[in-house]
N, C-alpha and C positions, 0 to 999 in steps of 0.2 A: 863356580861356572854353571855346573847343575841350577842351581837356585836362581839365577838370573835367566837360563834361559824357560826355569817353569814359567818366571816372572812375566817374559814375554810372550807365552802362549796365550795366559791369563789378560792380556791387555787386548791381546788377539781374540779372541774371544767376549770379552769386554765392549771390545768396539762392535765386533755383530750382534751384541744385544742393543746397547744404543741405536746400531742403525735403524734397528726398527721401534725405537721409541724416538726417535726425533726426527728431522725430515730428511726423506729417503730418500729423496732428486735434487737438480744440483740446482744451487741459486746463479744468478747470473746480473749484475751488474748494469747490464745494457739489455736490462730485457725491452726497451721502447726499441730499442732495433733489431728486434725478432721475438714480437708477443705470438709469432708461428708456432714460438716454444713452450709455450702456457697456455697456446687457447688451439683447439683446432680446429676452431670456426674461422681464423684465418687464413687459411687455404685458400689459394685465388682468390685472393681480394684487391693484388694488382694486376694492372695489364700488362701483364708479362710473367717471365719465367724465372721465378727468385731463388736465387741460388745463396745459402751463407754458408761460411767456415767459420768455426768459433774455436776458441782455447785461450783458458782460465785457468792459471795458478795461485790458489788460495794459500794465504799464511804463510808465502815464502821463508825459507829459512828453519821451518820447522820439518824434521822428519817425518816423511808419510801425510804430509796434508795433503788435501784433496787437490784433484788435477783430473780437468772438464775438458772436454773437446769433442764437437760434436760436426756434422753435415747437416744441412736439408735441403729442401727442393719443394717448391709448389708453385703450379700454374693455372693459373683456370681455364673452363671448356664453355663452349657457349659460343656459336658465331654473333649473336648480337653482340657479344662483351668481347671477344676477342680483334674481331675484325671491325668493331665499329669502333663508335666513338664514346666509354663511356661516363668523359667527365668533360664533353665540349672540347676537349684539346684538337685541334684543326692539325694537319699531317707534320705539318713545324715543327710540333710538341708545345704551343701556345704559349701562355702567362706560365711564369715561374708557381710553381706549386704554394710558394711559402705566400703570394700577392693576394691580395682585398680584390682583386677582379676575380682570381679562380673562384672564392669562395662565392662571389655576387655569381657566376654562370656554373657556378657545380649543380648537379644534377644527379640523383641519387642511378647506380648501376642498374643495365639491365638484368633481369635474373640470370642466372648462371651459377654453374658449378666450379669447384674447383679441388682435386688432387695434389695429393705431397707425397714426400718421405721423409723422416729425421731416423738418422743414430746418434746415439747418445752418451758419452764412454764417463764413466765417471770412477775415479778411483781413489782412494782413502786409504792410506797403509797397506795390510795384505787384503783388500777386499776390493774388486772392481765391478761393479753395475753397469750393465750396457744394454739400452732401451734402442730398440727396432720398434719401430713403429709407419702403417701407412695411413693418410689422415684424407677425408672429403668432409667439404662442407656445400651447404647450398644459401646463395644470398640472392635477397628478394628484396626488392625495393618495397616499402609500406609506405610512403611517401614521397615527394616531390625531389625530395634531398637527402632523406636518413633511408641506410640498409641494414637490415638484418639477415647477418650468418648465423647458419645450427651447422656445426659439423662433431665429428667423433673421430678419435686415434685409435686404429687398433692393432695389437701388435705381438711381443715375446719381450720379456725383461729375462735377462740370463744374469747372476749374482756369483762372484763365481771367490774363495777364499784361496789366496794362494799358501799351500800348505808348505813350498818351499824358503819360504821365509822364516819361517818354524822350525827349529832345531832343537832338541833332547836328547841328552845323553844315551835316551835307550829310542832308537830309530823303531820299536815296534809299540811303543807304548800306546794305549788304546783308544785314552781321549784322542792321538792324532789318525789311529787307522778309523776308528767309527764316524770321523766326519764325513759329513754330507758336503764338499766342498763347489763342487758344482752345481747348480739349477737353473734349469728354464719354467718359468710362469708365464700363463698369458696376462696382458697388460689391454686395458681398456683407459680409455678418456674421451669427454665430451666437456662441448662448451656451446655458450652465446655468445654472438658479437653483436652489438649496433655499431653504427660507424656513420660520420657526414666528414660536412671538408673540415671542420675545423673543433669533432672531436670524438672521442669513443668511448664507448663503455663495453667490459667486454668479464663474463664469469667462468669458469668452467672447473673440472673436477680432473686431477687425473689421478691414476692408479686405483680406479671406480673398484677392482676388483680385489678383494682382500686374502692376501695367499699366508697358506703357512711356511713358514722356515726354518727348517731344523739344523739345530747345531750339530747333533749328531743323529745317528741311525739308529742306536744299541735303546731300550727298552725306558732306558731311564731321559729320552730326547728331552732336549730343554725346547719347548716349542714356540714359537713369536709369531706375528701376522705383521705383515705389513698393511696401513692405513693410505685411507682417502689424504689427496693435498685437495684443498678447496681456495680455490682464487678470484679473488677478486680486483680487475684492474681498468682504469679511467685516465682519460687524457683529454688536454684542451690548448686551442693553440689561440693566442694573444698576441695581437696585431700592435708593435711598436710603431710599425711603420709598413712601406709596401716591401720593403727590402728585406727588414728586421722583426723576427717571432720568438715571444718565449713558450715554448712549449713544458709546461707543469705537468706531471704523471704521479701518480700512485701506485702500487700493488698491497695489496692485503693477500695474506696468507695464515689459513685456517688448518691446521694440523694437528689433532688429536694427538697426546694428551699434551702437546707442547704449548706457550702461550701464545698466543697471536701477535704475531708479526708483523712489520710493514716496511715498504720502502718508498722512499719519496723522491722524485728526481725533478729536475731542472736544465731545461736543453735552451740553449740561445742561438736561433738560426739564422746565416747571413746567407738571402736569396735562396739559391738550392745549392751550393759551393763547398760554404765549411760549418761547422758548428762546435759550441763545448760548453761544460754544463759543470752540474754539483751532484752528489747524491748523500743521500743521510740513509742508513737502514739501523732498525731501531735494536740497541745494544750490541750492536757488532760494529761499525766499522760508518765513516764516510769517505767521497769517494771523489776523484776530480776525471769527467770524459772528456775528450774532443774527437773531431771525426770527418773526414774530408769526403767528398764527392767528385773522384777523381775525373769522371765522364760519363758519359752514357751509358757504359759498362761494366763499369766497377766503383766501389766504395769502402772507406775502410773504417773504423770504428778502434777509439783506445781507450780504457778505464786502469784507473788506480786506485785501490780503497787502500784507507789508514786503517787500520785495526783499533778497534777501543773497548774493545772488551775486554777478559784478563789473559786473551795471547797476545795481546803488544808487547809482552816481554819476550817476546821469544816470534816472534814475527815477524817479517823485514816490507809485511802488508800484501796485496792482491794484485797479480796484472790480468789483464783480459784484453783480448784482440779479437775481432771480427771483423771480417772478408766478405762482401757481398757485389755475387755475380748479377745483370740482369740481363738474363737472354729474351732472345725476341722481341726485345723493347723496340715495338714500331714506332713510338710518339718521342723518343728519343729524351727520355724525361732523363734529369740527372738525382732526381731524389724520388723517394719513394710517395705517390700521393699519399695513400693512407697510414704508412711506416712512420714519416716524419723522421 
């Protein structure tokens, strides 16, 4: 019994060094429907008040996999962009977002800023990370039709190991009293957005600031840092018809010293109503979404990934759900223009 439960401290332990040799934040399936979470140059980028609820259960079926669930909130400031008009939509809420006319009478925003907040709970075995963050960005039209956001996240990552899951025969043993099991770090991230009606490019960097973390207090500390995520992500939206869009996406993900990563996704939109899609992420897993546009008010978003990497033995795969509120939505849009 002794031996098994050393066994387990040691994996416990194990796991907080990996956390900061492989990527430290959570991945998410449906980031096309809230790049708020990768970039925070999208901050008020609609006309309105975007509210999402997310939660991700990875690897089902396995012990201690990770389990995501987060908030946010962002609206933008600016009476020409708030109170005016800043994509031609007349007080109706005009042409469907997804139609060949929006894209002929779109018109890039007028400047303006815009404010958020996300948390971000992320938890893996005995270890839970939970990112507070407040994010502004500023978007300036540079042309007729294309804008560009700069914003920055900045915030507290608390990392926190629960030592009650941790048992030893001898309740004072040292490795478990000289942990450092709580910590608060300040947290930074900044990004670019461009953005028109029908695509985006968008980079950003987070966890810019590199912290030490120690596994323990006592003299002989095993010390680690956490690293920059570096991102890279594009979207473009392809006219079937005035009703029908497939929307293609990408993410790159640049993570010292792990290898670069990516996800490729594929959304097929009917009008501004329903849609559902594929996703491939490379040597982990692909993924099947769909997602309703319930009103003016609400939306909801579903993913499933298969596992294919070597926890499909032992994985029963990924669900993820997302919840998004739109307050203040004057133009009574039922999909998000720039979200898609």
């Amino acid at each position: 019994m002794f031996y098994k439960k050393l066994l387990l401290l040691i994996i416990a332990l194990h796991v907080l060094v990996l956390f900061v040799k492989a990527q430290q934040r959570p991945q998410y399936t449906q980031y096309v429907f809230n790049n708020y979470l990768l970039n925070p140059a999208v901050t008020g980028i609609e006309n309105y008040t975007d509210v999402k609820m997310g939660y991700r259960s990875q690897w089902t079926g396995l012990e201690g996999a990770p389990v995501t669930s987060y908030f946010s909130i962002n609206a933008p400031i600016g009476t020409d962009f708030v109170q005016g008009d800043a994509s031609a939509f007349p007080t109706s809420g005009g042409e469907y977002p997804q139609s060949r006319l929006y894209t002929q009478d779109y018109r890039a925003s007028e400047p303006h800023h815009g404010i958020g907040f996300t948390v971000v709970s992320d938890k893996a075995g005995p270890i839970t990370q939970t990112n507070l963050n407040a994010t502004y960005a500023y978007h300036l039209g540079i042309t007729s039709k294309l804008n560009l956001a700069v914003g920055v996240a900045a915030g507290v990552n608390h990392i926190n190991l629960n030592t009650a899951l941790i048992t030893l025969e001898n309740p004072n043993d040292p490795t478990i009293n000289n942990l450092n099991a709580s910590q608060w770090k300040p947290d930074l991230g900044v990004g670019l957005w461009a953005y028109s009606s029908n695509y985006y490019v968008g980079v950003s960097a987070q966890q810019v600031l590199p912290q030490n973390l120690y596994i323990t207090t006592g003299n002989t500390a095993n010390q680690s840092k956490t690293v920059p995520h570096f991102l890279l992500t594009a979207g473009y939206k392809v006219f079937v018809s005035d009703d029908i869009a497939l929307l293609p996406s990408a993410l790159l993900k640049f993570i010292q010293p792990v290898p670069t990563t990516f996800d490729i996704n594929l959304k097929m939109s009917f009008r501004d109503r329903f849609w559902f899609g594929g996703s491939y992420r490379k040597n982990d897993s692909y993924a099947v979404l769909a997602g309703f546009n319930l009103s003016s008010f609400v939306n909801v978003g579903y993913s499933y990934d298969i596992t294919t990497s070597a926890l499909r033995t032992v994985s029963n795969g990924t669900h993820e759900i997302v919840i998004g509120i739109l307050l203040n939505n004057r133009y009574k849009l039922t999909s998000p223009q720039h979200g898609w």
